[in-house]
N, C-alpha and C positions, 0 to 999 in steps of 0.2 A: 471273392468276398461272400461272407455266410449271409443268410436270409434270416432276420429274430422268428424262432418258433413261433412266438408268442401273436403273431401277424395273421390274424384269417386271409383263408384264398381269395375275399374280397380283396380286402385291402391291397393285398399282393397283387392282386390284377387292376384295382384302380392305381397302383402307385406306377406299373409299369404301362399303363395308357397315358397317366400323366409326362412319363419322363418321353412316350413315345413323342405326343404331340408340344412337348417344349418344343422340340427342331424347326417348328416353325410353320410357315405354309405350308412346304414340302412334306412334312409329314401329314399335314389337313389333306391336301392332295391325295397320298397316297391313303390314307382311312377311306375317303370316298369311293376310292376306286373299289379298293378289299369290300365295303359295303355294296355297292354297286354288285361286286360281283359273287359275293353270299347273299343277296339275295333271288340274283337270277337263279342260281343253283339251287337254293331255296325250293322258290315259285316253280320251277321246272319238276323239280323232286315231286313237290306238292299233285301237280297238272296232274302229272306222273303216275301217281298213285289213286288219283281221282279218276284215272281213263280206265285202270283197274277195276275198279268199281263197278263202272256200267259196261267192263266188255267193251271197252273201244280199241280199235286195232289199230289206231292213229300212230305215226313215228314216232321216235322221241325227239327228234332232231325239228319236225313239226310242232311238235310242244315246246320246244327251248325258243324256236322262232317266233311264234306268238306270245309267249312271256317278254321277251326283249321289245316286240311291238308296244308291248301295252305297260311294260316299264318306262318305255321313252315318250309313249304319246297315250293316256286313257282314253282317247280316243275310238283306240283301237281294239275298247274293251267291244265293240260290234261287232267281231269278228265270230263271240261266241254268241251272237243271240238265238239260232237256230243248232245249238246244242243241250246237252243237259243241263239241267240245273247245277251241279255239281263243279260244272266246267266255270259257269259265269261265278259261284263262289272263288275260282282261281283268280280268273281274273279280276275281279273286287279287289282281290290284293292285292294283284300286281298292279292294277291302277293306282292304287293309295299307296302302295310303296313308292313305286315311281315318283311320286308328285313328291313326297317327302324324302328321298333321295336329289332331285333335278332341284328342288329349292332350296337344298343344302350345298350344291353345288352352286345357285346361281347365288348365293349369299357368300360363298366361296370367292368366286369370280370377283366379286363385288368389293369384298373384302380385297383380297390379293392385290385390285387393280390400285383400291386406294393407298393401300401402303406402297404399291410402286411410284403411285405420283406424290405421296408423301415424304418416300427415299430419295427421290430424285430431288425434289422441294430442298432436302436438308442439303445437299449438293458433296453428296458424298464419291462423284467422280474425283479422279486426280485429275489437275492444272495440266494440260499438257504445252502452254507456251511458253518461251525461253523469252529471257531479255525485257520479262515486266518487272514491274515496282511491289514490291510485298509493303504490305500497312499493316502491321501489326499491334493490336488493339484496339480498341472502340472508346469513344468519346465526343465531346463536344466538338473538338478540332478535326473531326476527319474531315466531314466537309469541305470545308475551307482548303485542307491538302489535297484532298481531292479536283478541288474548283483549280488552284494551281497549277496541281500535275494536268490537268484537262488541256492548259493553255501553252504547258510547257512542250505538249504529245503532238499539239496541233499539227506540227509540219509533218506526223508520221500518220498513215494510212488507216496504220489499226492497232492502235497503242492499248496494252494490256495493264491494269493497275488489281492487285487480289489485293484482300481481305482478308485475315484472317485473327479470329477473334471468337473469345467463350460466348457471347452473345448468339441467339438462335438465328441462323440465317433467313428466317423467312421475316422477321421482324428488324433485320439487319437491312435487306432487299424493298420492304416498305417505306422505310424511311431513307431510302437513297433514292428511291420513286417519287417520293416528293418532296424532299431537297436538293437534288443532285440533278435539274435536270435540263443544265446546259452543257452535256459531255465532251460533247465536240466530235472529236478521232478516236477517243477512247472509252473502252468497254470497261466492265468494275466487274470481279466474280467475287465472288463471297464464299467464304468457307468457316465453319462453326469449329473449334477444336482451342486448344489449348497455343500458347505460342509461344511456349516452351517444351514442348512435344517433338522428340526428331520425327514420330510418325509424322505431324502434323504439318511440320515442316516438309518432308517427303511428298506430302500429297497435295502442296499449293509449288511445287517443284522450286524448292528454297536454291537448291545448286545451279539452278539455272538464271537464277533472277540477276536485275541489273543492280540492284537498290533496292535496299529496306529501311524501312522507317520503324522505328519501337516504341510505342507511347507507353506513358504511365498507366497503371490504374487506377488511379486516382487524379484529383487534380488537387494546385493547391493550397487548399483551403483545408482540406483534411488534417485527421490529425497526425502526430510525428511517427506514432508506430505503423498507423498504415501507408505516411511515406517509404518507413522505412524498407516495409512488406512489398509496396511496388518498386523503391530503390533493387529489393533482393530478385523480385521476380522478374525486372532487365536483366540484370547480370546473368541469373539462368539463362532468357532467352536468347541473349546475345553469342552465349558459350555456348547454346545447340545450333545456332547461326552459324558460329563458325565452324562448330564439327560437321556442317550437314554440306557448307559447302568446300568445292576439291580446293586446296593451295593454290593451282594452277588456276582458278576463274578468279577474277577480279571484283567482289561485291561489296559498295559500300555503303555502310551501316549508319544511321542515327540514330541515336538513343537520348530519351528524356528520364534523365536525374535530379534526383530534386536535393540529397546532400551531397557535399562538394567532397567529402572524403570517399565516397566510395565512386565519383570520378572516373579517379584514376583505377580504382578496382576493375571498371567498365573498359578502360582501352587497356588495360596491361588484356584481360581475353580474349581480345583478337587485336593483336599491336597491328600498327598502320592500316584495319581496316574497317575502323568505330569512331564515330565525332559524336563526343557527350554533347547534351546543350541542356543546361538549366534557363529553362524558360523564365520564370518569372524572375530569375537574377538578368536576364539582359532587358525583358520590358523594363526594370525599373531602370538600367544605364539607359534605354531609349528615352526615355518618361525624363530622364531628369535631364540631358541633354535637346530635349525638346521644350522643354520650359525656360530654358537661356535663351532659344534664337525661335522666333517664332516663322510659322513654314515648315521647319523642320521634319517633323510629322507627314506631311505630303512627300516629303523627296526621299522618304525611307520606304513610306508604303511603295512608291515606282520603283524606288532599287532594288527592293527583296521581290519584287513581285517579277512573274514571267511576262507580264502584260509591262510595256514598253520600254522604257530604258532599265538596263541591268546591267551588275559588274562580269565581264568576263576576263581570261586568260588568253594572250594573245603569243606568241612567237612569231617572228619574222627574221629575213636577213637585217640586220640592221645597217650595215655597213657604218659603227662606227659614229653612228648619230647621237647627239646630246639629249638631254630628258628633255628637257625646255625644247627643242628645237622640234622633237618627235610630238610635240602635241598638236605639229598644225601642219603632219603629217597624212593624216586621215580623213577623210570627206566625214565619213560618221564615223564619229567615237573620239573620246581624248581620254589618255591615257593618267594616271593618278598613280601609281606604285610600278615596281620592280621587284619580281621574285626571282632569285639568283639560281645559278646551277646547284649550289646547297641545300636549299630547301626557303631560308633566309627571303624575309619579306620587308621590303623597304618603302615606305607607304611618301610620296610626296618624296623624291632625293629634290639635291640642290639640280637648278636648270643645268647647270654644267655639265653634271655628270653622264661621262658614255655609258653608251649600252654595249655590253658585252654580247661575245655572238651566243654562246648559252642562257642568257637572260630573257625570261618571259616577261610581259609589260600585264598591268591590269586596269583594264579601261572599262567605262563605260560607255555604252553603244546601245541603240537601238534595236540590234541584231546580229549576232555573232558570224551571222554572211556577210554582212555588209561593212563587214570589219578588211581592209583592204590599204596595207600603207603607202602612200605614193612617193616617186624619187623627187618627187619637192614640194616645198609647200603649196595646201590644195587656195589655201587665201598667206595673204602678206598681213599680216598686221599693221594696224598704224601704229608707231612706234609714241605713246600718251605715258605720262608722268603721273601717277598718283598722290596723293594727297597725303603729310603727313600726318595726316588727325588720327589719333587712336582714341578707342575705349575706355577713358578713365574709371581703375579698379573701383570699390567701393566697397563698404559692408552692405551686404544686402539681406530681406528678409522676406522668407515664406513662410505659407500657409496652407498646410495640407489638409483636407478636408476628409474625414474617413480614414481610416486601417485597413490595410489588405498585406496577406504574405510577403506581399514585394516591397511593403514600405522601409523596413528596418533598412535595405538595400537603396531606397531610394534616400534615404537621410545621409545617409554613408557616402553615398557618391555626391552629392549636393555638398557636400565638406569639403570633397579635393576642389571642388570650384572656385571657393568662395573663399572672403579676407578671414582672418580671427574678426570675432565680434559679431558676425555675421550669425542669423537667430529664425529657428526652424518652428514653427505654432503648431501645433495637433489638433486639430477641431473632432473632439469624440462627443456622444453623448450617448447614455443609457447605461446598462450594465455588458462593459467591457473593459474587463478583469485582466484579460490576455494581451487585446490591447496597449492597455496602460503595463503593465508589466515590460510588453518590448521597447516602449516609448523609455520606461525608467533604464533601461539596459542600452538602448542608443546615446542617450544624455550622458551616462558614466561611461561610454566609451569614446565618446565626442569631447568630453569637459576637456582633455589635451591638447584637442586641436582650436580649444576654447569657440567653440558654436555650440550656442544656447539652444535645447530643443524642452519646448513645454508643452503643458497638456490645458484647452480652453474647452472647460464643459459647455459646450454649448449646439441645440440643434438645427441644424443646419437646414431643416426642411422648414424650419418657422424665420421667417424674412426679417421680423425686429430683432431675431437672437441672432441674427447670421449679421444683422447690421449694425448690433454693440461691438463685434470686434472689429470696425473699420477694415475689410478685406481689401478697399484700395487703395489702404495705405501701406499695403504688401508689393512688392518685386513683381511676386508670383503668387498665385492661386492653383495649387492641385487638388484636382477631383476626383479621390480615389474612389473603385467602384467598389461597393462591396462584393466579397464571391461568392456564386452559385452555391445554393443547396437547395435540399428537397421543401425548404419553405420559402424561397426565394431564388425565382425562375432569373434569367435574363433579362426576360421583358421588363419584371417590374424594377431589377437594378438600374437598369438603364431609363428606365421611368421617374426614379428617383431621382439619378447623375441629372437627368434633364430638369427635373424640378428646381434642382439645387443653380443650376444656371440659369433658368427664368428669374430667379430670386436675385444673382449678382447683376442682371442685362438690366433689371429694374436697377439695382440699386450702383450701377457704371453710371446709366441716364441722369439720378440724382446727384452724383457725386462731378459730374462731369459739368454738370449746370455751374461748377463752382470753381474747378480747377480740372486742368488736361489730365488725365488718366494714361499712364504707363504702367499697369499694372497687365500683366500676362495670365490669361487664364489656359489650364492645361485641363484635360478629361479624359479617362478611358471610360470606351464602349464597348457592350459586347458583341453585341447585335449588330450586324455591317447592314444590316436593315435600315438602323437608325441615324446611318451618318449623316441624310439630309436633314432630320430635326434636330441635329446636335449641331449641326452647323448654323444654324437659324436661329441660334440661340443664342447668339453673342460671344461663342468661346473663339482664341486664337488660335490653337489646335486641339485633334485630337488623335486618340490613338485607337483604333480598332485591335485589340487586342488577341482575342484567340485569330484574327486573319494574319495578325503582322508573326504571330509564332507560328503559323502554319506554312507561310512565306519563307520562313528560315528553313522548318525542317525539308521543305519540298527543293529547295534550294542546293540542298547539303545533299539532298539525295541523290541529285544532278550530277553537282562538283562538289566534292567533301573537303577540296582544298580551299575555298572562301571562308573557311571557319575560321583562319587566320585573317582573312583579310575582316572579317566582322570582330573579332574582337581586337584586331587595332583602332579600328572606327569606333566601337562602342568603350573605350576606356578614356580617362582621363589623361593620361599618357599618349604622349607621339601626336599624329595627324587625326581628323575628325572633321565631320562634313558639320559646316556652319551655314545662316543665310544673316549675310553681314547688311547693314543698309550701304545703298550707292553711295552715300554720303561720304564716305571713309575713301570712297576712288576718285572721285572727282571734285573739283573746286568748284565748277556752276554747273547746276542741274537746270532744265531739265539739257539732256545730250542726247544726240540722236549719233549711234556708234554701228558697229557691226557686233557679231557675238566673236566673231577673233579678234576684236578690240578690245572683249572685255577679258575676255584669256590674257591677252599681253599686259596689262596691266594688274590683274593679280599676279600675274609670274615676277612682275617688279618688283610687287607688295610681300617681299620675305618668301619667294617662290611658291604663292599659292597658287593651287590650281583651280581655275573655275568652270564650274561644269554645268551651267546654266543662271538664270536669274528668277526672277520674280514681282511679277510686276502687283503692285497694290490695288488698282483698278479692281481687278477681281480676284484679292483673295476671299472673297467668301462667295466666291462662283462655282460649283462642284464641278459645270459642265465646263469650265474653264481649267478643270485642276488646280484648282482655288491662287490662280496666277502664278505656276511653280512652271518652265520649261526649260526642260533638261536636256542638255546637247543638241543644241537646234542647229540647222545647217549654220557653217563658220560663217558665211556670206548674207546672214539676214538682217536686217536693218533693226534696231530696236530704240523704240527712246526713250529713257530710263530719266524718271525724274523724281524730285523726293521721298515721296512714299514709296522708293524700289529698292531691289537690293538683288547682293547677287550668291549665287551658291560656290561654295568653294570650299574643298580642302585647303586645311589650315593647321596652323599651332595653334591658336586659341581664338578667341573669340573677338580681340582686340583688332 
């Protein structure tokens, strides 16, 4: 390459110092040294010609030796004070060279070391453990999957869960310092890079991992293009997912999508080893199945969570045992479904039905050790008659309070539940344009199934306007939260949800002075901070929201085959966990029974299965599990009287 004429020998020489010392330290390094040692040669020269002068016969080797003294220490400029004059001028220099030399160096040093703890800061080593959890991207939710995976690791010594995400590790590692810091067994590394990167994937060792998690970049409240932009930038990462790691390892992937068409774009990239989940479409089937049977709420957060009872996969020999007969097979756990040698998931068969010897069962249990079938039953049941009383249907009417992403989906599924005639309220108020717009777009796709959904301007935080629409002369009450942005944190959404419930607990008190109150109030929270002041509030459930979506994804990550089994639960189709009152089981309350008493007669009652109760006493007791206990030993005594009810898979609600 030509050199421009036109370039003076400056320039030409500054332009090739500059390109020397881009390289980095290593080139600062090595200038020092070159400097270092032009100017011993220098100084020495110098002595050199100065010993000339006055006639000194002195070595040369003796003059390069005192230069180098008094280069590394001025000290040792005393070596010349009984010489000539001539000499201490040499020295003078090489003292003050030195000193400007050795603090070029020690700023050097200084420099160098900081960028090394700077480098290492950014955590630019490669992952060297096999068989952790990758969490790829950064948000509100990691916590929470984090808090999860924490409890899910526990039984293992030294459980590994990476990181990785555009965000800067050092501000990444901050704030897991002080949120994150009941770990348990497991350690969190953090790595800053892209996560659609094969490098980046290489260097949190993606081929080696057990499970990955994918989040959005966004959340959603956003707008639709930058869903769409985080819709596209899964699919990337998903597809360097699967090229990075071998066919032969088994890694399974979650990913959060927020349109349903591009789905299936997400698992056709790596078939059989990707479970999509759009989050805010199952909070709202949670949400609106939680406002039919109150409790609810509590017996989702224990399932999806690692912390006490959970659904798992069980296989045994069966020898040929019936469904019904196989539930009071088990000391801990009873069984709910049947997933066939096909793939085929059969949620609640009829009691009769055998078990095939390739059929898996799905139970829930305390502990997947303690899952253990016996050759006979661990209790006998007393063989009790239930009660013919059912549910008489009805038109029914809610009232939703607030708009959030998930409402459209939450009006939607509140349809398949309900008679015709049946009549959905909006409570908006201010300037929400968008809002109102999906509200108009639910009504004209609901006018079919003839349920009325309208819009009540009215605000919700003023107690007289919240109490012109008679809220319990409502079914149901939901309280949607508004979502997060940069001008409305957490804290104060949830400040608000809880305002808006002070405001009904006053006006239940009033209303109750005059006639009994059956009205259901529902709430999501966001903050798991604030479930004690939301429960003190007079609501009959609620839902902690970013912890119950973090329960799924950490879930999926585990077993990616429960995804089937949660969207049979979560649909208005087939089987679904209900919490029915006793009333509907028995003819005199109160009854003091066992818990495989109360098994036996849900398996009467249309082959439900029931998998715990709920005692009224305290449902608004946290430390009690707001009276929800789930597969309790078959042999414990209980006594269940009006205000109770019991948990069970079912066909409907009836």
């Amino acid at each position: 390459m030509t050199v421009s004429s036109a370039s003076t020998l400056r320039e030409r020489l500054r332009y090739r110092v500059d390109n020397f010392l881009a390289g980095g330290s290593g080139a600062l390094f090595v200038s020092l040294v070159i400097s270092f040692l032009v100017a011993i040669g220098g100084l020495v020269l110098l002595r050199g010609l100065l010993g000339l002068v006055v006639s000194d016969d002195t070595a040369v080797r003796r003059h390069a030796w005192i230069t180098f003294l008094q280069l590394t220490d001025p000290g040792n400029m005393s070596q010349d004070n009984e010489t000539a004059a001539t000499y201490k001028i040499a020295a003078i220099a090489s003292g003050f060279t030195g000193v400007i030399i050795f603090s070029s160096l020690i700023a050097f040093i200084n420099t160098a070391l900081n960028d090394a703890i700077a480098h290492l800061k950014k955590g630019h080593s490669r992952v060297i453990e096999g068989g952790h959890t990758l969490v790829l991207g950064w948000g509100s939710r990691v916590i929470e999957i984090l808090n999860e995976l924490a409890i899910a690791n526990e039984s293992e010594s030294d459980a590994v869960v990476v990181v990785l995400s555009p965000a800067e590790k050092e501000a990444m590692d901050e704030h897991l310092r002080t949120q994150f810091t009941n770990r348990r067994t497991t350690r969190v590394v953090t790595r800053s890079g892209s996560t659609a990167s094969l490098a980046s994937l290489r260097h949190v060792n993606a081929p080696s991992a057990r499970s990955a998690i994918v989040l959005a970049t966004c959340d959603a409240a956003a707008s639709e293009d930058e869903k769409l932009a985080s819709d596209a930038h899964v699919v990337k990462t998903v597809l360097a997912l699967a090229s990075s790691v071998p066919h032969d390892h088994e890694v399974s992937i979650v990913a959060e999508v927020f349109d349903g068409k591009n789905r299936q774009l997400v698992e056709d990239v790596a078939p059989g080893r990707v479970v999509v989940v759009d989050a805010e479409e199952m909070l709202a089937k949670i949400m609106v199945q939680t406002s039919r049977t109150s409790g609810l709420a509590v017996v989702y957060s224990e399932l999806l969570s690692f912390d006490g009872c959970e659904i798992y996969f069980h296989k045994s020999d069966w020898g040929g045992v019936s469904f019904g007969e196989l539930q009071f097979r088990f000391k801990d756990g009873v069984p709910i479904g049947v997933r066939h040698a096909d793939g085929r998931l059969t949620m609640r068969p009829p009691p009769e039905t055998p078990l095939m010897p390739d059929d898996e069962i799905v139970i829930v249990a305390q502990d997947d050790s303690s899952i253990d079938m016996a050759k006979a039953p661990v209790v006998v049941p007393q063989e009790g008659v239930p009660t013919q009383r059912r549910v008489e249907r009805r038109q029914e009417r809610m009232l939703v309070v607030g708009w959030s992403p998930k409402a459209p989906t939450v009006v939607r599924e509140y349809a398949e539940y309900v008679l015709e005639g049946s009549r959905v309220d909006v409570l908006l108020h201010g300037d929400v344009t968008t809002a109102r717009t999906e509200v108009d777009a639910a009504r004209a796709e609901l006018s079919e199934a003839r349920i009325s959904v309208d819009v009540l301007d009215v605000n919700p935080l003023d107690r007289d306007a919240l109490a012109s629409v008679r809220p319990f002369s409502y079914d149901t009450v939901l309280v949607l939260r508004r979502d997060p942005s940069s001008e409305h944190g957490a804290e104060r959404i949830d400040s608000e949800s809880l305002m808006v419930l002070l405001h009904l607990r006053r006006l239940r008190r009033d209303h109750a002075a005059g006639a009994p109150v059956r009205t259901k109030i529902i709430t999501e929270v966001l903050d798991s901070e604030n479930q004690d002041l939301i429960a003190r509030a007079g609501v009959d459930d609620f839902i902690i929201s970013e912890r119950l979506v973090s329960m799924v994804f950490a879930q999926l990550s585990q077993e990616p085959r429960m995804k089937a089994v949660y969207d049979d639960l979560f649909r208005e189709e087939g089987s679904e966990i209900y919490v029915k009152p006793a009333s509907l089981y028995f003819d005199v309350l109160p009854a003091e029974v066992r818990y495989a008493d109360l098994m036996r007669l849900a398996q009467k009652r249309n082959g439900e299965v029931c998998i715990g109760f709920k005692l009224g006493l305290h449902e608004a007791n946290p430390s009690k599990n707001f009276g929800v206990s789930l597969v309790p030993p078959k042999d414990e005594l209980v006594t269940i009287g009006p205000g109770d009810a019991l948990v069970v898979v079912a066909e409907d609600d009836r």
